[in-house]
C-alpha positions in Angstrom: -113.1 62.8 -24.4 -112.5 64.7 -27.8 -110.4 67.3 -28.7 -112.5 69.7 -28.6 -113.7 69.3 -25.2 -110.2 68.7 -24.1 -109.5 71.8 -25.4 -111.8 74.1 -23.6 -111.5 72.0 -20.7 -108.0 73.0 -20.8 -108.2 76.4 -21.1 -110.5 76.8 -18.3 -108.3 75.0 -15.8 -104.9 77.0 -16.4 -106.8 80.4 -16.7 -109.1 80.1 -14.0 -105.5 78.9 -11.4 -103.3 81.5 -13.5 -105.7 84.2 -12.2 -106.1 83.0 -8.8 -102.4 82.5 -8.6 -102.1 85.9 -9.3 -104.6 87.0 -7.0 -103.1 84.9 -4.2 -100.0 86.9 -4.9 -102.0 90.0 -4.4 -103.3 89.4 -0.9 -100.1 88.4 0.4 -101.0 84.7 0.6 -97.6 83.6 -1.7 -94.8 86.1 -1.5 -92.6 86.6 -4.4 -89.2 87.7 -3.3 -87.7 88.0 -6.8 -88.6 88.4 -10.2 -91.1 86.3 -12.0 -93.2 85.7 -14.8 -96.4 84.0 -16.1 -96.4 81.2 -18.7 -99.9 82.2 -21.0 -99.6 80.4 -24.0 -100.9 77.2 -24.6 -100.1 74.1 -27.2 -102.0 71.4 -27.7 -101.1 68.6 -29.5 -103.2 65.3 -30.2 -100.9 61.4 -30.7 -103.4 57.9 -31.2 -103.5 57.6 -27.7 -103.6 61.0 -26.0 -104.0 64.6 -25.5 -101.2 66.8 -25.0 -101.3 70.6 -23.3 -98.3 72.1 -22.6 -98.1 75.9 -21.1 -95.4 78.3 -22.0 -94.2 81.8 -22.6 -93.1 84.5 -20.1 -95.3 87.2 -19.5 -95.4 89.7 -16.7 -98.5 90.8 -15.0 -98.8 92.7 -12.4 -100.6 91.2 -9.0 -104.0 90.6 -9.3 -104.1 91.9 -12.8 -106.3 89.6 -14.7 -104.8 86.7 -17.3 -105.6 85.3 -20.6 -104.3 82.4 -22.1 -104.1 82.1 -25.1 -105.2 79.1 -27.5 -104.0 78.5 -31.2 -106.8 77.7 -33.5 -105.2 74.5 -34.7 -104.3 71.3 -32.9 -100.7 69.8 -33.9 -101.1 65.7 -34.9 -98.1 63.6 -33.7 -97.4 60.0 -34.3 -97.1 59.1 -31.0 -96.7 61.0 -27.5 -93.3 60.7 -27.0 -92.4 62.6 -30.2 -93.8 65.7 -29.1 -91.2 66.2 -26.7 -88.3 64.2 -27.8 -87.3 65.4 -31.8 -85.3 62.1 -31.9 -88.0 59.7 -31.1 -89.1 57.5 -34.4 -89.6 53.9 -32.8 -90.5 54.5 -29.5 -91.1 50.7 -29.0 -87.1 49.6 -30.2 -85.8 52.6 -28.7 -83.6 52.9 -25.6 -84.8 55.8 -22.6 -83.4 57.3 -19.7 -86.4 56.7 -18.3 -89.9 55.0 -19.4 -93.3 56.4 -17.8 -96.1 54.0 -17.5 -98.9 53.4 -15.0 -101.3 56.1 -14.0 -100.7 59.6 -11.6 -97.0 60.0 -12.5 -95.0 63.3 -12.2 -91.7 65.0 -13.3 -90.7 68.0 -12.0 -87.3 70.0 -11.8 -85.1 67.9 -13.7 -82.5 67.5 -16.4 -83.2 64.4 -18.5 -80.0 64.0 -20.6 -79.2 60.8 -23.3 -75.3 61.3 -22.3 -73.3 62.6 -19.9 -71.7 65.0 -21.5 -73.6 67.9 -20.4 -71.0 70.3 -20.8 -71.4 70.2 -24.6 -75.0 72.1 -23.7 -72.8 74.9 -21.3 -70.3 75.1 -24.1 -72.8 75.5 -27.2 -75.4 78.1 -25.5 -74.0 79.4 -22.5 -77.7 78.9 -20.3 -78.2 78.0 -16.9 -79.4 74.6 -16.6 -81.1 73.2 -13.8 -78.9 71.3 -11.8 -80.7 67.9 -10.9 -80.2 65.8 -13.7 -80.3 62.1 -14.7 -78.9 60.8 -17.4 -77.5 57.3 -18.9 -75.1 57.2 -21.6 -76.5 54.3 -24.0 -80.0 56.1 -24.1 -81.0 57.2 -27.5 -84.2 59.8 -26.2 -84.5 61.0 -23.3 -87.9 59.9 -22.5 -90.5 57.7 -23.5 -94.1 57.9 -22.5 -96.6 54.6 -23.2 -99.7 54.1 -24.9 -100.9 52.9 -21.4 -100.5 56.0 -19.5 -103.6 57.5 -18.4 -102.4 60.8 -16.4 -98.8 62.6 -16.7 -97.4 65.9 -15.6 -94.1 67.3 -16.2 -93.1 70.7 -14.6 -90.1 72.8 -14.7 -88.2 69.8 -17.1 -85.9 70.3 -19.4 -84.6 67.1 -21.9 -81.3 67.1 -23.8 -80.4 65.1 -26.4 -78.3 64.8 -29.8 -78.3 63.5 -32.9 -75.2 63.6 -33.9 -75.5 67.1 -35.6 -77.2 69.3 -33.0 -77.6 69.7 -29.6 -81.9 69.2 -28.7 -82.3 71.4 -25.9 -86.1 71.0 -24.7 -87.7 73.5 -22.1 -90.9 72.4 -20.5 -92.5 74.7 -18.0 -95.8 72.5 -17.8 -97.7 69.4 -19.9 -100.3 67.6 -19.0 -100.8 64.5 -20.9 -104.1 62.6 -20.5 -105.0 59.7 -22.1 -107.8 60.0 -24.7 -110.0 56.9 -23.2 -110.7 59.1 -20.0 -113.5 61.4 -19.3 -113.4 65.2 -18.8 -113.6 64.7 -14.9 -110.0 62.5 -15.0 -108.3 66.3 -16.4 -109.7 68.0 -13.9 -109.3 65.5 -10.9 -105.4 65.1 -11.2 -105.5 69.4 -12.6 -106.6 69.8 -8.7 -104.6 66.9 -7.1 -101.6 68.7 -8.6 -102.2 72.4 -7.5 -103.3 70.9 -4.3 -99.4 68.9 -3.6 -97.9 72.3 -5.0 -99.3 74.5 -2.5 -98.7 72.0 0.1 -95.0 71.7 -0.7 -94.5 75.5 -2.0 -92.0 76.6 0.6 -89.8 73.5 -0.2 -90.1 73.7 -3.6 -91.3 77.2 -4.7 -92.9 75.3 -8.0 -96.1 76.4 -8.9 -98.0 75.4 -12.4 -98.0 78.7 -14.6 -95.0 80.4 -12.3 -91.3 80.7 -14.2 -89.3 81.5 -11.3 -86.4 78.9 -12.5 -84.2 81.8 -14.3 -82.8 84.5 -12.9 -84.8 87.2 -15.0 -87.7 86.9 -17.7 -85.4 87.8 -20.1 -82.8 85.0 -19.5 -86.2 82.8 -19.0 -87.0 83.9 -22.8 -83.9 83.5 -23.9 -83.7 79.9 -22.9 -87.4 79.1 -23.7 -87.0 80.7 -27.6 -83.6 78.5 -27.9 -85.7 75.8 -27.0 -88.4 76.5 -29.2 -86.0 77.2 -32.0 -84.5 73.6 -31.7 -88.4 71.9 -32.1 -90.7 71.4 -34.9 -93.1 73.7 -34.8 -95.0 76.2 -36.7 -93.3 79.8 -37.5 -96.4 81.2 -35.8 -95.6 78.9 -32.4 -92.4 81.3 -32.1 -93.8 84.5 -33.2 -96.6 84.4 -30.9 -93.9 84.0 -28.3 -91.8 86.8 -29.3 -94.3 88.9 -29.5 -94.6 88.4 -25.6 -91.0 90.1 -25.6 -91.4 92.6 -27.9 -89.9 95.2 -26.5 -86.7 93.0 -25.3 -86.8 91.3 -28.6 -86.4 95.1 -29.9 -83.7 96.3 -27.6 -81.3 92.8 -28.6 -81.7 93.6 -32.2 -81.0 97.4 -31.3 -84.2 98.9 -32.4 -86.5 101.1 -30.6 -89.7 98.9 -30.8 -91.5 96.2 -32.6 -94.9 95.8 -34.4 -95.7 92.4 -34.9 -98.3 91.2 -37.8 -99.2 94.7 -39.0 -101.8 94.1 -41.9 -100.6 96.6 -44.9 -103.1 96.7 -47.6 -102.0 96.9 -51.4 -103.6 99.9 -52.7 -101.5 99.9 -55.5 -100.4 96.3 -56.8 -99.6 94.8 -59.7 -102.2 91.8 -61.3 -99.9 88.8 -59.0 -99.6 90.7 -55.7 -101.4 90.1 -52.8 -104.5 92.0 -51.6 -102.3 92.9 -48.1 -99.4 91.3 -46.4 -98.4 90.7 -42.5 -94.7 90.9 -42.1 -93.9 89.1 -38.8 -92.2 92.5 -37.2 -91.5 96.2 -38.1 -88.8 97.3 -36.2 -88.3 101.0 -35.1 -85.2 102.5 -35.7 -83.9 105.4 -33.9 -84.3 107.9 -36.5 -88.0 106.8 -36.7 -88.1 104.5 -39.7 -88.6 101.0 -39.6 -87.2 98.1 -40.9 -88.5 95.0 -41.9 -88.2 91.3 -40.3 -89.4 87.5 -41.0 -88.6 84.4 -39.1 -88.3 81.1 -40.6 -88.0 77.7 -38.5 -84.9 77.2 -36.3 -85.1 73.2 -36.3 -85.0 73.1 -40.7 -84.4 69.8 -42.1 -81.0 70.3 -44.1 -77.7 70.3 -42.5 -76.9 73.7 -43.7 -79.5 77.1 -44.8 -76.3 77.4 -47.8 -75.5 75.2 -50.6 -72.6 74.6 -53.2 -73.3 75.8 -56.9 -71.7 75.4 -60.0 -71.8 78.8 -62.3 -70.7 79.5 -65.8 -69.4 78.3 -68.4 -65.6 77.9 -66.3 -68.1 75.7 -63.6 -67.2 78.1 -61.0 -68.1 77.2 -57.5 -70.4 79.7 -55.6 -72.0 79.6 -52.3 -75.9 80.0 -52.5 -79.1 79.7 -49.6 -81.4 76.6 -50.2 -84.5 77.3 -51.4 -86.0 77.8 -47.7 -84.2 80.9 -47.0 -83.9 82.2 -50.8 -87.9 82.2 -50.4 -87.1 83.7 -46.8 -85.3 86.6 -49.1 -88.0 86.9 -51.7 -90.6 87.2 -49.1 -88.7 90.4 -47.5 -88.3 92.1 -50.8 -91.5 92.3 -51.6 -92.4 93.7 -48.2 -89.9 96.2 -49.2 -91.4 96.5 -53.2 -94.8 97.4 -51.5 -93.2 100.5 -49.5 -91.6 101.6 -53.0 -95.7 102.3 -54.4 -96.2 105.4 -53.0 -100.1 104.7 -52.4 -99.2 102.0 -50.1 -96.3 103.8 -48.4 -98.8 106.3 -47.4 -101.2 103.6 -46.1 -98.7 102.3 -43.7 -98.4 105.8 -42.7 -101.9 106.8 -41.8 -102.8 102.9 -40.4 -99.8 102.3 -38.6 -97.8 105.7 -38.1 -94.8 103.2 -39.9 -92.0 105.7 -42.4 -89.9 103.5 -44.5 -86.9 105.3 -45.7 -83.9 103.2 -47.1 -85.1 99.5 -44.7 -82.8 96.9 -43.7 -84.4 93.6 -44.7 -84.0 91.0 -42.1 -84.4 87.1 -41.8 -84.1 84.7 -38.8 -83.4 81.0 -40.1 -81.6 78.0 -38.5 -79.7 77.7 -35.7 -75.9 77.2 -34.7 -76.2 73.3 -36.0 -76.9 74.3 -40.1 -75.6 78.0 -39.5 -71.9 78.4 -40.7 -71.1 82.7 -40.8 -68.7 82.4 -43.2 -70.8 80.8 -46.2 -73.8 82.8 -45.3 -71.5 86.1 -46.0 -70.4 84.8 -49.4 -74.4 83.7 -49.6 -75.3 87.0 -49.6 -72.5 88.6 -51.9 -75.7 88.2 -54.4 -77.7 90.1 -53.0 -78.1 94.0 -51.5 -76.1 95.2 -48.3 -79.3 96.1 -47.0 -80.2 92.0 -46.5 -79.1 90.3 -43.5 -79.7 86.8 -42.0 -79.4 86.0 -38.6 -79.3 82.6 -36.7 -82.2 82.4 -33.7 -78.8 81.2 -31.6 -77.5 85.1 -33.0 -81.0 85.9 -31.3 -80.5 84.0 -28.3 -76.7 85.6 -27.6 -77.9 89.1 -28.4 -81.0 88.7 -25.5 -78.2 87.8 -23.2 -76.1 90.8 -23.6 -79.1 92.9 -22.6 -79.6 90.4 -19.7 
């Protein structure tokens, strides 16, 4: 099988059960007592010896509405399978797991895989419910290992914890299926089947479904911990955007805004000889007098131990706090949004296109997360800069969605 078969073969399974999930829930045949949401989105990720789809988000449809998943346009290469869910995992064959999945057929479903036993550290950091069957085994260095030999793999309703010594790696996983790349297109759907099948059968023991998030107590909480956990992987800005913009209106109300508009093209009608032809801020958020201010997201899981940095200044070699370059550009990136609402041609644009006023914006970045994220030096950071600049962590994010919750 090749990607790109695996790929539409893929989509077709989990939109054709979404929807007739949905319509079961329509005709009465499954009965949803509480709240609950759909996961839509899917990534797909490609290692030497398999294929990887995993199904996230929180979206809420209303019974027999219809369902689109959606599909990125890329897939993500990883060096072997285990590293796509485990950040930690280098040499999977020296390695120590909590538990290692060989053999054909297997499945994980509602558990807490932890490398130590110190799960409080998780309660303590981000304050999210966790579900409450969980192994663990102190000596473990990843949480999980998957071999080169497995040919057929589902993990639903999992969650992984790990550490390396600087952060907390909390890992949602609604759904992945993980096929290996020697089988044919009839293996994914075979064990696709055999697993709705054994879900339905066991549903008013379990109340697990593929596609259903009925583990938190509210979508919101549900989006809460599933951007936390996205925030804490590595994976491409758009990965979390696209989620956001799932929660737009949630995502507004934590941030105190009216509403957000997400990837609004603004065309340069009047630019200088080195400015773009348009630009796409990640989200225009509507203030309460009706203007808008201005917001770009960065990765949560960066590479340096801090988003600030010690400088010497001067001829005296004071000492001053300053962003590394990833969130300096961050900075940069937001004042030229702001430089193109100062042309008047293009203010007007924005206007007439997207009914968006800019009067006096706040510029706003989301970088890092509580592990590389220390307030105080990221106040002094910004001494440099305007008031009207602010940088949030996505674990600022997370507590502000829970506030609303």
């Amino acid at each position: 099988m090749n990607s790109k078969l695996f790929i539409g073969t893929a989509k077709y399974l989990f939109t054709d059960w979404l929807n007739s999930l949905n319509q079961y829930i329509y005709d009465g045949k499954i009965n949803m007592s509480g709240e609950y949401s759909f996961a839509n989105i899917l990534r797909i990720a490609e290692s030497p010896t398999h294929f990887i789809c995993e199904l996230y988000g929180s979206k809420q449809y209303k019974p027999g509405q219809p369902i689109t998943v959606e599909v990125p346009n890329t897939i993500e290469k990883v060096k072997n399978t285990t590293s796509f869910f485990c950040s930690n995992a280098s040499d999977v064959n020296q390695q120590k797991a909590v538990i290692k999945i060989t053999g054909d057929g297997n499945t994980l479903e509602g558990l807490l895989i932890s490398t130590r036993g110190d799960l409080d550290l998780i309660q303590r950091k981000i304050k999210l419910p966790v579900i409450p069957v969980n192994i663990n085994y102190h000596e473990a260095e990843i949480p999980i290992m998957i071999g080169p030999e497995v040919v057929s793999l589902l993990f639903n309703d999992l969650e992984l914890l790990e550490s390396d010594g600087i952060r907390i790696i909390y890992r949602i996983i609604h759904c992945a299926i993980i096929i290996n790349k020697k089988e044919s297109k009839e293996t994914l759907i075979t064990f696709f089947q055999d697993t709705i099948k054994r879900q339905l059968k066991s549903l008013n023991l379990t109340r697990r479904l593929i596609g259903l998030n009925t583990i938190f107590n509210s979508p919101i909480e549900h989006f809460a911990a599933q951007l936390f956990s996205l925030s804490n992987q590595n994976v491409k800005e758009s990965v979390i955007d696209k989620f956001i913009q799932q929660h737009s209106n949630e995502f507004a109300q934590a941030m105190g805004y009216k509403r957000a508009l997400s990837q609004k093209k603004l065309k340069w009608l009047e630019r200088e000889l080195d400015d773009p032809d348009e630009s796409k801020p990640d989200f225009l958020l509507e203030r309460y007098d009706g203007y808008y201010d201005i917001l770009d997201l960065k990765t949560g899981a960066i590479k340096f131990k801090s988003i600030t940095k010690y400088k010497k200044s001067g001829k005296a070699g004071k000492i001053r706090v300053r962003f590394v370059d990833y969130v300096s550009e961050l900075i940069a990136q937001l004042k030229d949004y702001e430089r193109y609402f100062n042309l008047e041609k293009n203010k007007e644009y924005a206007y007439q296109k997207h009914e968006v006023k800019i009067q006096s914006p706040k510029l706003i970045g989301i970088v890092g997360n509580y592990n590389n994220f220390e307030k105080e030096e990221v106040k002094d950071a910004l001494n440099q800069y305007k008031d009207n600049i602010i940088v949030f962590s996505y674990y600022d994010v997370v507590n502000m969605l829970r506030k609303i919750n």
